[in-house]
Each structure stands twice: as structure tokens, then as C-alpha cells.
N, C-alpha and C positions, 0 to 999 in steps of 0.2 A: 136466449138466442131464438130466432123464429127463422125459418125459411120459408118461400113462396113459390112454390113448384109450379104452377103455370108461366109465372116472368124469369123463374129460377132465380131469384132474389133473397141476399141470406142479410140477417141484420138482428140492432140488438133494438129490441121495442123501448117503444116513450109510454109512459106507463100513467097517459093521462085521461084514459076512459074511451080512445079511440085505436084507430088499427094503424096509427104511425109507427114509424122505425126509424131508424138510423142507420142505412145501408154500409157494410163491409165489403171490403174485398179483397182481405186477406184470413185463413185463420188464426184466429187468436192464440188459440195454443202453440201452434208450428209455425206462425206466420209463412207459413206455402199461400199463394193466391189462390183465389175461390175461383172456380169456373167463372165466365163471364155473365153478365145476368141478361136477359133479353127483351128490358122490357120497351125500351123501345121497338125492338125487332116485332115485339107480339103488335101493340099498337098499331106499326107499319104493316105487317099483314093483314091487319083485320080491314084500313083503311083502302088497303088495295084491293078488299072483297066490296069496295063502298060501304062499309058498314060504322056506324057510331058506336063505341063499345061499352058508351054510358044508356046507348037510348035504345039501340038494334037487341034481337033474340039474336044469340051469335051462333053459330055451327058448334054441333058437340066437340068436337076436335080441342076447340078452343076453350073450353070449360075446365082441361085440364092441362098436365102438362103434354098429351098428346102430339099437342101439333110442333110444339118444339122437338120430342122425340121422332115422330115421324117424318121428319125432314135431316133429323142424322146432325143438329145443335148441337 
């Protein structure tokens, strides 16, 4: 299992020598649903600071899960 606490994104890795997954959204064990993941939502903010989040130095906030928790996600 891998999680990615900046997008909040849980899933199970492809194990081909890069940082792919296969997104879940439920748990496996309990099948309860996983919190929602954000990774559009992080995207959508970054673009409404005008910024490219492949090419821009982004705001610390955003390096971690910060900016999701500081907005109460």
C-alpha cells in the first residue's frame, strides 16, 4: 500500500521501476471508503496562484500536506 499525503492519495504501487499506483478508494480490509483524494483540488489551486506545478518553485504550503490541512480538507 502507498499513500501520498500532499494529493491525499492511497493506492497499491505497479512495481515497474517507477512511482505509479493504482488508486483506491475504499479500504481493503474494512471496505469503509478512504477519505476523498485531492488531487485535482491541489492542481486547481496551484493553477489559480498562476503557477505550473511541473515547471514553477511552488509555495511551501504546498510541498506538503499543509495546504490541504490548512484549509480544514
Amino acid at each position: 500500500m502507498t499513500y501520498h499525503p500532499k494529493t491525499r492519495q492511497f493506492g497499491i504501487p505497479v512495481l515497474d521501476g517507477g512511482g505509479s499506483f493504482i488508486a483506491i478508494r475504499h479500504d481493503p480490509w474494512s471496505g469503509r471508503p478512504l477519505p476523498a483524494d485531492l488531487r485535482d483540488r491541489y492542481f486547481a489551486e496551484i493553477e489559480a496562484l498562476g503557477l505550473d506545478a511541473a515547471e514553477d518553485d511552488l509555495p511551501e504550503e504546498f510541498l506538503s500536506e499543509n495546504w490541504w490541512l490548512e484549509r480544514g480538507l
